[in-house]
C-alpha positions as CSV (number, residue, x, y, z in Angstrom):
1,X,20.4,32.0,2.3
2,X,21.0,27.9,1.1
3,X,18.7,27.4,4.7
4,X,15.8,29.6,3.6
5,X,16.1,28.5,0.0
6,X,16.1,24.9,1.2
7,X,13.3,25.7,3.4
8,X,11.0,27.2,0.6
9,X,11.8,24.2,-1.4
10,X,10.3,22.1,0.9
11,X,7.1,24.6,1.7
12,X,6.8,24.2,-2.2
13,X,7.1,20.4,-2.6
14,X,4.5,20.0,0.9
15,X,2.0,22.5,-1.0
16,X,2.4,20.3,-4.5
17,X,1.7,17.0,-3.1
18,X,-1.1,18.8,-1.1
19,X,-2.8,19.9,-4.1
20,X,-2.3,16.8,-6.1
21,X,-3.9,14.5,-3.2
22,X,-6.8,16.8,-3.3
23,X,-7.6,16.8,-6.4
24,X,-6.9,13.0,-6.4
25,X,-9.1,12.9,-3.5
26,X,-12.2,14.6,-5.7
27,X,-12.1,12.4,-8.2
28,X,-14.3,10.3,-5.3
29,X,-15.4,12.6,-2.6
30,X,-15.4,15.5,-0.8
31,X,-12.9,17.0,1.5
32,X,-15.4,17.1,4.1
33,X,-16.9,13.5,4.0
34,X,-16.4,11.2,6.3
35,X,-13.2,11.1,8.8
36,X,-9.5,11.9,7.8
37,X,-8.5,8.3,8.1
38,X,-11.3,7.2,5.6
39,X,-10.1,9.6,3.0
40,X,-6.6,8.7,3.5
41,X,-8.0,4.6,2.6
42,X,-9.7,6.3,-0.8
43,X,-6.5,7.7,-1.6
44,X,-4.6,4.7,-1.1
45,X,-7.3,2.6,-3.3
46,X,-6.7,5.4,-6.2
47,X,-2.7,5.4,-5.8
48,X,-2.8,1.5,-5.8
49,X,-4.7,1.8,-9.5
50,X,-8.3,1.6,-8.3
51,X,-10.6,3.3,-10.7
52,X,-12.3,6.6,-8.9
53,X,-15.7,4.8,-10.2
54,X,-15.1,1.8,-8.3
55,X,-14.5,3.5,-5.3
56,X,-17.6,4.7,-3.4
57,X,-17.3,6.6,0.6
58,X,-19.4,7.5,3.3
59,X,-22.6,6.0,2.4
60,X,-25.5,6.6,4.1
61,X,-27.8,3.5,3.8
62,X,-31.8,3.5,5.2
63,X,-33.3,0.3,7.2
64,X,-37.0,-1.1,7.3
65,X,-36.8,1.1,10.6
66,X,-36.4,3.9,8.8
67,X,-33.2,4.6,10.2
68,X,-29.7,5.2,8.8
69,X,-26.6,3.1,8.7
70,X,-23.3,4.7,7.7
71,X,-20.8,2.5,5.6
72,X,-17.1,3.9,5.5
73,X,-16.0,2.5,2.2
74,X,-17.3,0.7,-0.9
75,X,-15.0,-0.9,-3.5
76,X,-16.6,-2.6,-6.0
77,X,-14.6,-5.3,-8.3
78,X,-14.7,-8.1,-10.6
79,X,-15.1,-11.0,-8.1
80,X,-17.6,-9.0,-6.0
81,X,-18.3,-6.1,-3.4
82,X,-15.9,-5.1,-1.0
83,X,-17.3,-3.2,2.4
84,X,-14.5,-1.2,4.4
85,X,-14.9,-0.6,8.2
86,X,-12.3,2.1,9.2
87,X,-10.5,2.5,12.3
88,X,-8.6,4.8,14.1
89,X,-6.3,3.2,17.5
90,X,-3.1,2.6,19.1
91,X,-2.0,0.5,21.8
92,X,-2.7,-3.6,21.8
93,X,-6.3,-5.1,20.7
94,X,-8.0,-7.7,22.2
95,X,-11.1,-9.6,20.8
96,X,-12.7,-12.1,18.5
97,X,-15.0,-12.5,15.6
98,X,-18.2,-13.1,17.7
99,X,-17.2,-11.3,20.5
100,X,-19.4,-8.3,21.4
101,X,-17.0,-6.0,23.0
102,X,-13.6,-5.7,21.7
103,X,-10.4,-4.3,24.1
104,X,-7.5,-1.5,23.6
105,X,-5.2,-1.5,26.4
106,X,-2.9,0.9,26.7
107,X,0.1,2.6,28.9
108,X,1.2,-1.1,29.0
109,X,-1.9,-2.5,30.6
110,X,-2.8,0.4,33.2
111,X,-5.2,1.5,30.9
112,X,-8.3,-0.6,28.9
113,X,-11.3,0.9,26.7
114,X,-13.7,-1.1,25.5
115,X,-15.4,-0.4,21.8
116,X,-18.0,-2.8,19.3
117,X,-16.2,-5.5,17.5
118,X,-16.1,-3.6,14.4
119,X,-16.6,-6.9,12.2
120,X,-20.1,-7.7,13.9
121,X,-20.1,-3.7,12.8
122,X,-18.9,-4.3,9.0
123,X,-21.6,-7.6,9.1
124,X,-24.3,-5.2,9.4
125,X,-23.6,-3.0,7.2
126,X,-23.1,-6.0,4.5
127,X,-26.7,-7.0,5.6
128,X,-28.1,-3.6,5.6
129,X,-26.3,-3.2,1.5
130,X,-27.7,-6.7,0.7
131,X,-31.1,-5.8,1.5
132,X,-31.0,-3.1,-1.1
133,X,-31.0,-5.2,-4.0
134,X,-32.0,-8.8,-5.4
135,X,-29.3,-8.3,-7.4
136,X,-26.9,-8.1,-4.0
137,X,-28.3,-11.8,-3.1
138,X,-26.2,-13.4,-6.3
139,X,-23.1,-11.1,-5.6
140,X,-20.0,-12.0,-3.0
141,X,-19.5,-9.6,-0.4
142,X,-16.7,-9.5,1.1
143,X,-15.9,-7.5,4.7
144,X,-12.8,-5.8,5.3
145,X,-12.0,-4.2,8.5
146,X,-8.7,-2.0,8.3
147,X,-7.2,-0.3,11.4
148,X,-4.9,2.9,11.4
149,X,-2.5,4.3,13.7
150,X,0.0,2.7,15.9
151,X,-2.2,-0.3,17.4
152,X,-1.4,-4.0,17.4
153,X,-3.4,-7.1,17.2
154,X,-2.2,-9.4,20.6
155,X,-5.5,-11.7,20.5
156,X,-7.5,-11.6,17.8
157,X,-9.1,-14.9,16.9
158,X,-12.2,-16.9,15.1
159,X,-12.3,-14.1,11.9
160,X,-15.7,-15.1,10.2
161,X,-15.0,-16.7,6.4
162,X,-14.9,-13.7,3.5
163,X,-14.0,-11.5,6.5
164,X,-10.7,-10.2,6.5
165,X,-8.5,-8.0,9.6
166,X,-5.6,-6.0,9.0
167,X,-3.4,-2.9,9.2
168,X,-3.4,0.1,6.7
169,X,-0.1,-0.9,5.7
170,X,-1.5,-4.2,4.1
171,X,-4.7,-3.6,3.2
172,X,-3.5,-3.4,-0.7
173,X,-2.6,-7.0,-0.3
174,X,-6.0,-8.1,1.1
175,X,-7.8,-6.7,-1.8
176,X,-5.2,-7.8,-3.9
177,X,-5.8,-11.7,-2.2
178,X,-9.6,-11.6,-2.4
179,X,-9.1,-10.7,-5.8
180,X,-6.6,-13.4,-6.7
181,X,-9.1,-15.9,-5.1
182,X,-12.3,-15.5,-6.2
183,X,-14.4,-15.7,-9.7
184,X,-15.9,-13.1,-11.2
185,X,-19.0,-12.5,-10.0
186,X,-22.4,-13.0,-11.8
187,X,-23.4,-8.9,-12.1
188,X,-27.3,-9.2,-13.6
189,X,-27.5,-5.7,-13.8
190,X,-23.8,-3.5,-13.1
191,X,-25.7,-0.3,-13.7
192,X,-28.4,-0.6,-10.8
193,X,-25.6,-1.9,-8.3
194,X,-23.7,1.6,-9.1
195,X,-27.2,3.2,-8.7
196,X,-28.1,1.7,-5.0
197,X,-24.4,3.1,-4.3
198,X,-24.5,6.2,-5.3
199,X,-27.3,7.0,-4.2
200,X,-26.4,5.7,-0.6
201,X,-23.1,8.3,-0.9
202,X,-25.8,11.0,-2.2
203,X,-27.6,10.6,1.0
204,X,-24.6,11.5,3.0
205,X,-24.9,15.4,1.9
206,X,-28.5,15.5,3.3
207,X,-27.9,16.9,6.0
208,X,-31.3,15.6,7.8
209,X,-30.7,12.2,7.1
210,X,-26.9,12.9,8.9
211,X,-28.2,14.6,11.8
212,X,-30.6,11.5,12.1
213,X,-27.9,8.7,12.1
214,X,-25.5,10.8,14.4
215,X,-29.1,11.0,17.1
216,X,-29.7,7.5,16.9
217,X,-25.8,7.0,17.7
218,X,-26.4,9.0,20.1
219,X,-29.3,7.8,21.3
220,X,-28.2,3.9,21.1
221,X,-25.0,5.1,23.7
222,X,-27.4,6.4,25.5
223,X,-25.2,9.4,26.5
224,X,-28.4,11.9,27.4
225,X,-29.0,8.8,30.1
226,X,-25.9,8.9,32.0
227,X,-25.9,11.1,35.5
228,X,-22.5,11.9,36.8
């Protein structure tokens, strides 16, 4: 009886902190949005004391191409704009700043997968965001690439300036440095940067304009080109 009794207790405090991170979660998006490991960042931004306004996810932004870029995460803050890239990985990583290709090696070196450096990844998204605005031209960006799971950095080196690499773990302490560091940025027009966002997190429920980036993906691997 004390076993099942202890067991229900913890079904009931799992379904209560369920519900409450949920809700939490909607404050900002939707369950659906983006990847699990992207929401879990959201939630850690709201839990550190981020306001759900400042906090904008899965933005779909268009190019002079007429194509669509997707941006993980937007924070925006006093000292300037904060673009997220968020990764998923385990085992060691291997790369640098300006290095194309970036290295996971796994199963103690018997194993290595390559994947874009994802701060040449972040840089174009900050480029893509800057192009949205005149407004963005006066504003600091800053890049932040965080990576999940159980992965560590062996050789990662040359990190660009206003670029910053770490692990979920410390990514409260990044922001919390870049906002130590900097002045407050000169915001002409607060309102329009908020519009430009939202909008780009609008875009992410058409579902045209989703199919569209997830082709070009597609279609930039070159997957449909590969004969086994």
């Amino acid at each position: 009886m004390i076993i099942l009794g202890v067991i229900l207790f913890v079904i009931f405090i799992f379904i209560f902190f369920y519900i409450r991170d949920k809700k939490l979660l909607e404050t900002v998006t939707k369950s659906h949005r983006g990847t699990k490991t992207e929401r879990k960042l959201v939630l850690k931004l709201l839990k550190a004391g981020f306001p759900a306004q400042t906090i904008f996810h899965d933005l779909y932004l268009s190019n002079k191409y007429g194509d669509y870029s997707q941006i993980d995460l937007v924070l925006a803050t006093k000292v300037g704009i904060i673009v997220f890239e968020v990764k998923k990985y385990s085992g060691w990583i291997f790369g640098t700043g300006n290095q194309h290709k970036w290295t996971q090696v796994l199963a103690y070196g018997k194993e290595k997968y390559y994947f874009y450096n994802p701060i040449l990844q972040n840089k174009k998204h900050v480029e893509n965001l800057k192009a949205k605005l005149t407004d963005f031209q006066n504003i600091p960006f800053f890049s932040v690439v965080v990576f999940f799971g159980d992965c560590e950095f062996r050789d990662v080196s040359f990190i660009p300036s206003n670029t910053f690499l770490t692990k979920s773990p410390r990514v409260i302490d990044v922001i919390k440095k870049i906002l130590k560091e900097n002045e407050p940025a000169n915001y002409k027009s607060k309102r329009d940067v908020v519009n430009v966002l939202s909008a780009a997190v609008e875009n992410g429920d058409n579902w045209e304009i989703s199919e569209k980036h997830i082709k070009n993906i597609k279609d930039m691997l070159g997957e449909d080109r590969i004969f086994h």
